[in-house]
ZAMARGU-4260 file (C-alpha; in steps of 0.2 Angstrom, whole numbers, plus 5000, padded with zeros to 4 digits):
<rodrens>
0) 5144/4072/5065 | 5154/4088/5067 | 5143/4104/5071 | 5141/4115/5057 | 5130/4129/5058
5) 5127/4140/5043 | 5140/4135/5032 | 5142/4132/5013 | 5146/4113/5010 | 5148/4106/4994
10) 5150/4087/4991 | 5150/4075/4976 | 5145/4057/4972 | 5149/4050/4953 | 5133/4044/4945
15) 5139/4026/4939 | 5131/4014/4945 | 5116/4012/4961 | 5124/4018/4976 | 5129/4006/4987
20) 5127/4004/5009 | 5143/4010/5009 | 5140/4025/4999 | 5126/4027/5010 | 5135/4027/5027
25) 5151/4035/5022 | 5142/4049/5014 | 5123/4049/5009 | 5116/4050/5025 | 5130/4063/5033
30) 5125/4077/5016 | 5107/4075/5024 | 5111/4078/5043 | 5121/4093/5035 | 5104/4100/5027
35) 5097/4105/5045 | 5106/4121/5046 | 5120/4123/5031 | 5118/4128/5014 | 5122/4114/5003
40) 5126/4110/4985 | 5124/4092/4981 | 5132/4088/4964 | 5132/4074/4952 | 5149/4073/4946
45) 5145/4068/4928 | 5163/4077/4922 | 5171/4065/4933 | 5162/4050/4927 | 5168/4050/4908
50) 5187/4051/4914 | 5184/4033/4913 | 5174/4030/4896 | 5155/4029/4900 | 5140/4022/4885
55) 5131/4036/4884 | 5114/4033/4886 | 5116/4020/4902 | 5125/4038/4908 | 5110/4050/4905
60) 5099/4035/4912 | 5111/4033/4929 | 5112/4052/4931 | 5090/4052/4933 | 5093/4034/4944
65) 5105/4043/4957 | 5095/4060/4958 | 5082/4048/4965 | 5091/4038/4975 | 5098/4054/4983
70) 5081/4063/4985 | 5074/4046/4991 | 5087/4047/5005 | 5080/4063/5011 | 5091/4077/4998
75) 5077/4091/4998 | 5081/4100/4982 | 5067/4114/4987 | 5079/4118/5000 | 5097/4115/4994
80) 5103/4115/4976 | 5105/4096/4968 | 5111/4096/4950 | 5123/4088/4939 | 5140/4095/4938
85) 5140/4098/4916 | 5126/4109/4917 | 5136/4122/4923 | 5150/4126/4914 | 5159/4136/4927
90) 5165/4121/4933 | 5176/4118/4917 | 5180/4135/4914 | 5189/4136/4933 | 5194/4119/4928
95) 5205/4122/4916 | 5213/4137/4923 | 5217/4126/4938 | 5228/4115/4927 | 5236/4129/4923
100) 5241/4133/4942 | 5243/4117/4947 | 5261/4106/4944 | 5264/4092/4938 | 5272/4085/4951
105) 5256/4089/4962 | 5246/4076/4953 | 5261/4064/4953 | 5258/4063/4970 | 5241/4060/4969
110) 5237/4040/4976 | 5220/4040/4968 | 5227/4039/4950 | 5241/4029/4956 | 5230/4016/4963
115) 5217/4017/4949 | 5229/4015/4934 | 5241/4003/4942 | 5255/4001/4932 | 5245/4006/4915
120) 5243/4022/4917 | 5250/4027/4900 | 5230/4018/4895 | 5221/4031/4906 | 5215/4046/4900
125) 5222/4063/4902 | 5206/4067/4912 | 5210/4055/4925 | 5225/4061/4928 | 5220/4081/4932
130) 5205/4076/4939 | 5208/4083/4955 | 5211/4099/4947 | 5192/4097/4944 | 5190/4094/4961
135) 5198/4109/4967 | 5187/4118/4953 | 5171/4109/4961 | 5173/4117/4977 | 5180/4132/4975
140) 5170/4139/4960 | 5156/4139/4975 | 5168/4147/4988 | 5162/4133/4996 | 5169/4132/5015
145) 5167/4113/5021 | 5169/4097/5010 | 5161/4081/5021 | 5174/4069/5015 | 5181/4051/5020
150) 5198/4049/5028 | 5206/4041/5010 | 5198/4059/5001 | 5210/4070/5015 | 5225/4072/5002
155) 5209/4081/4989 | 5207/4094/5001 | 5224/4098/5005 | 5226/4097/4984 | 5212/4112/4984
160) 5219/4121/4997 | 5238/4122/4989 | 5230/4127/4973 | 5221/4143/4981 | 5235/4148/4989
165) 5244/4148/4973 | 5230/4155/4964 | 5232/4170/4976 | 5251/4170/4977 | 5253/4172/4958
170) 5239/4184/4955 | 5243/4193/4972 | 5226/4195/4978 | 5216/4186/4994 | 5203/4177/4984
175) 5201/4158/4989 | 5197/4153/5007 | 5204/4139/5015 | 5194/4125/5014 | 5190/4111/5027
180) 5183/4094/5025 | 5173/4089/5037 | 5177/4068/5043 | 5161/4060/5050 | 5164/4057/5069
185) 5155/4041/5067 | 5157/4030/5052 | 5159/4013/5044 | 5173/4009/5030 | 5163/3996/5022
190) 5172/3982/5016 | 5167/3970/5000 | 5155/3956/5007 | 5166/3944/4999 | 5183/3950/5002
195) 5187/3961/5018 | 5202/3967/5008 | 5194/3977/4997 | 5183/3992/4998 | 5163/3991/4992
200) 5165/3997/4977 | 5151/4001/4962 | 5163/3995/4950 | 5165/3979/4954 | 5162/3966/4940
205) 5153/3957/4955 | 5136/3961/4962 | 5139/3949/4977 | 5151/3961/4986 | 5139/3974/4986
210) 5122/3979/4993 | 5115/3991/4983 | 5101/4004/4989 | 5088/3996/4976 | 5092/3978/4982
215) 5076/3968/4985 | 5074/3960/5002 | 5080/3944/4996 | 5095/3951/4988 | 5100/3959/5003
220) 5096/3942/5018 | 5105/3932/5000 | 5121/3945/5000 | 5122/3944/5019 | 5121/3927/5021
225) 5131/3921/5007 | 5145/3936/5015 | 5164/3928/5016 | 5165/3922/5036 | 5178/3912/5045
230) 5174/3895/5056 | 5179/3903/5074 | 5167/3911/5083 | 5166/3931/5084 | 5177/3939/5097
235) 5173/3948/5112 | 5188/3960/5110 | 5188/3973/5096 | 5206/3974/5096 | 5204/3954/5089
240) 5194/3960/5073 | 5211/3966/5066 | 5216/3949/5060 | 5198/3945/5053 | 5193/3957/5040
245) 5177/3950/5036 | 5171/3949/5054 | 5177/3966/5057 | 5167/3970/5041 | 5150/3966/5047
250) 5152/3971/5063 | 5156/3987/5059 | 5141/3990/5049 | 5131/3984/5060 | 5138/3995/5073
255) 5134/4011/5063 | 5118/4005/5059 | 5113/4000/5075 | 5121/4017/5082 | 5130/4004/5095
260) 5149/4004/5097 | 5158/3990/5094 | 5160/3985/5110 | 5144/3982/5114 | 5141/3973/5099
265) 5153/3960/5104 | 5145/3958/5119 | 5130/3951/5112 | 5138/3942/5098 | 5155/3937/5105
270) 5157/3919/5107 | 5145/3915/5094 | 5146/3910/5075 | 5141/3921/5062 | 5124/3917/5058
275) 5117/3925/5071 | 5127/3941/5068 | 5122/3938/5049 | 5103/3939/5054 | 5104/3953/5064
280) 5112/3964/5051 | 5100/3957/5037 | 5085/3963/5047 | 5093/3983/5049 | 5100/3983/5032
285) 5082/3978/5025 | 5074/3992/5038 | 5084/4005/5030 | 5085/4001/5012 | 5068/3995/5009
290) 5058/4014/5012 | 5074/4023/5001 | 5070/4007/4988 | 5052/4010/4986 | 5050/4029/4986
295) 5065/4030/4973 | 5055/4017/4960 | 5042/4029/4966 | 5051/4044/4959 | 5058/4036/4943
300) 5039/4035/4937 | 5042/4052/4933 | 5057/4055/4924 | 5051/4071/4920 | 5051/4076/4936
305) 5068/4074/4941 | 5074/4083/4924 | 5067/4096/4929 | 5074/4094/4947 | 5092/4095/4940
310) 5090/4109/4928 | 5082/4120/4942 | 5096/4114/4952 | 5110/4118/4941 | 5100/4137/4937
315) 5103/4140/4956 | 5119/4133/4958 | 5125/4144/4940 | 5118/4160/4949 | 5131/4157/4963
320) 5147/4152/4953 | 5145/4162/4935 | 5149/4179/4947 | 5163/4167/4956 | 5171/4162/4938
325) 5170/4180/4931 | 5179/4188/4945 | 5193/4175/4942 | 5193/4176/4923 | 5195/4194/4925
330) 5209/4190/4939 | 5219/4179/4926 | 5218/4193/4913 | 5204/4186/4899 | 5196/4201/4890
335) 5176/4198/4889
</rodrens>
């Protein structure tokens, strides 16, 4: 992990769905490294979530899921602000006077949408397609400096970084920062466990692709051993993994989990099938999801609890963007 040092970080995670290991090692675990000496907002992005429609009350009950999934990963709301995005109304507010900035031919650009809506995106909702403006908003209505973000998230910060400067430009002032997102040094893109194609995704129609951090022990050893695998034996060379996505898949995560670099983990794999390989990553994978399994049930026996987690969190998290969104509505000319 890069070292930060008294920064202001802001990151998001949609609250659809149980977060999965990939969620967990491409993100998760990075926001609670970043806790030790940054100050760090953690947000729910429930705005995000109905761009594609959500049933409401399976919403509501995800958004209390997730905030104790997070916490039981090791979020510490008493010391950084956790809440859901809707609670705090800035973030629309900036939202919409980002659509207003932004062009049209900035979000046609945008691969997300594209890869999202395919070629229905007459279907899609208007949401989906300005979303990033809502991105944008998410950070900057923090003056947030760092964004931990995955490589395939780069183009949103460089979105949120034209918008400031033309926020500035057209109003003529020195307002937004630059922002920077912040690439983990060490990190796994984890893979579908049934098709090395594809990313892990918590959409998926199939639970057998993903391990999920509520999974029982004998839904994690099951997922792992019923993984997509070829009939040669694992290479020694990484540079061989490139041809075999689904070995390159497990390997990796074992790498990261292990905190061994590939290399060494072909050593003592290389040459073999993948049964071996298989039972080594059930027994980490178990290791870490089973504690973040059982004080997140833990948790969930008090719903009550949590609620008041998020609304605390969105109190302190309004009391550092209601000044931010004022300043800019005066900027933009609104008369309060």
């Amino acid at each position: 992990m890069h070292k930060l040092s008294g920064k202001r970080i802001f990151s998001g995670i949609q609250p659809t769905g149980i977060p999965h290991i990939g969620n967990y090692l491409g993100a998760i675990r990075h926001w609670v490294e970043l806790q030790n000496a940054n100050e760090c907002l953690f947000c729910l992005v429930d705005m995000h979530a109905i761009t594609v429609w959500q049933e409401p009350h399976l919403l509501k009950t995800q958004i209390i899921e997730q905030t104790a999934v997070l916490m039981a990963c090791g979020i510490d709301p008493k010391k950084h602000i956790l809440f859901n995005q809707s609670a705090v109304h800035a973030h629309a507010r900036l939202a919409w006077i980002f659509n207003c900035v932004s062009r049209v031919g900035w979000m046609n650009r945008m691969t997300q949408f594209k890869d999202k809506a395919g070629k229905n995106r007459e279907a899609y909702s208007a949401g989906l397609y300005v979303y990033p403006n809502l991105m944008a908003a998410d950070i900057l209505v923090y003056q947030a400096t760092y964004v931990p973000v995955g490589e395939d998230q780069r183009q949103h910060i460089e979105l949120t970084n034209d918008i400031a400067q033309k926020f500035n430009h057209d109003y003529k002032v020195d307002f937004f920062r630059e922002v920077k997102g912040v690439i983990p040094e060490i990190s796994a893109r984890v893979m579908n466990l049934r098709d090395g194609s594809k990313k892990m995704s918590k959409s998926d129609p199939s639970e057998q692709g993903r391990i999920t951090l509520l999974d029982t022990d004998d839904d994690i050893a099951l997922k792992i051993r019923k993984a997509k695998s070829d009939a040669e034996p694992l290479p020694f060379e990484k540079n061989e993994l490139d041809r075999r996505l689904e070995a390159k898949n497990l390997i990796s995560m074992y790498s990261v989990l292990a905190q061994q670099p590939i290399e060494n983990v072909l050593k003592d794999f290389g040459g073999k099938g993948f049964a071996a390989l298989k039972l080594a990553l059930t027994d980490i994978v178990i290791e870490i999801i089973s504690p973040i399994r059982k004080e997140t049930h833990h948790l969930l026996n008090d719903s009550q609890y949590i609620l008041n987690i998020l609304r605390s969190g969105a109190e302190k998290a309004s009391a550092i963007a209601n000044p931010i969104i004022e300043k800019v509505e005066s900027l933009v000319g609104y008369v309060k």
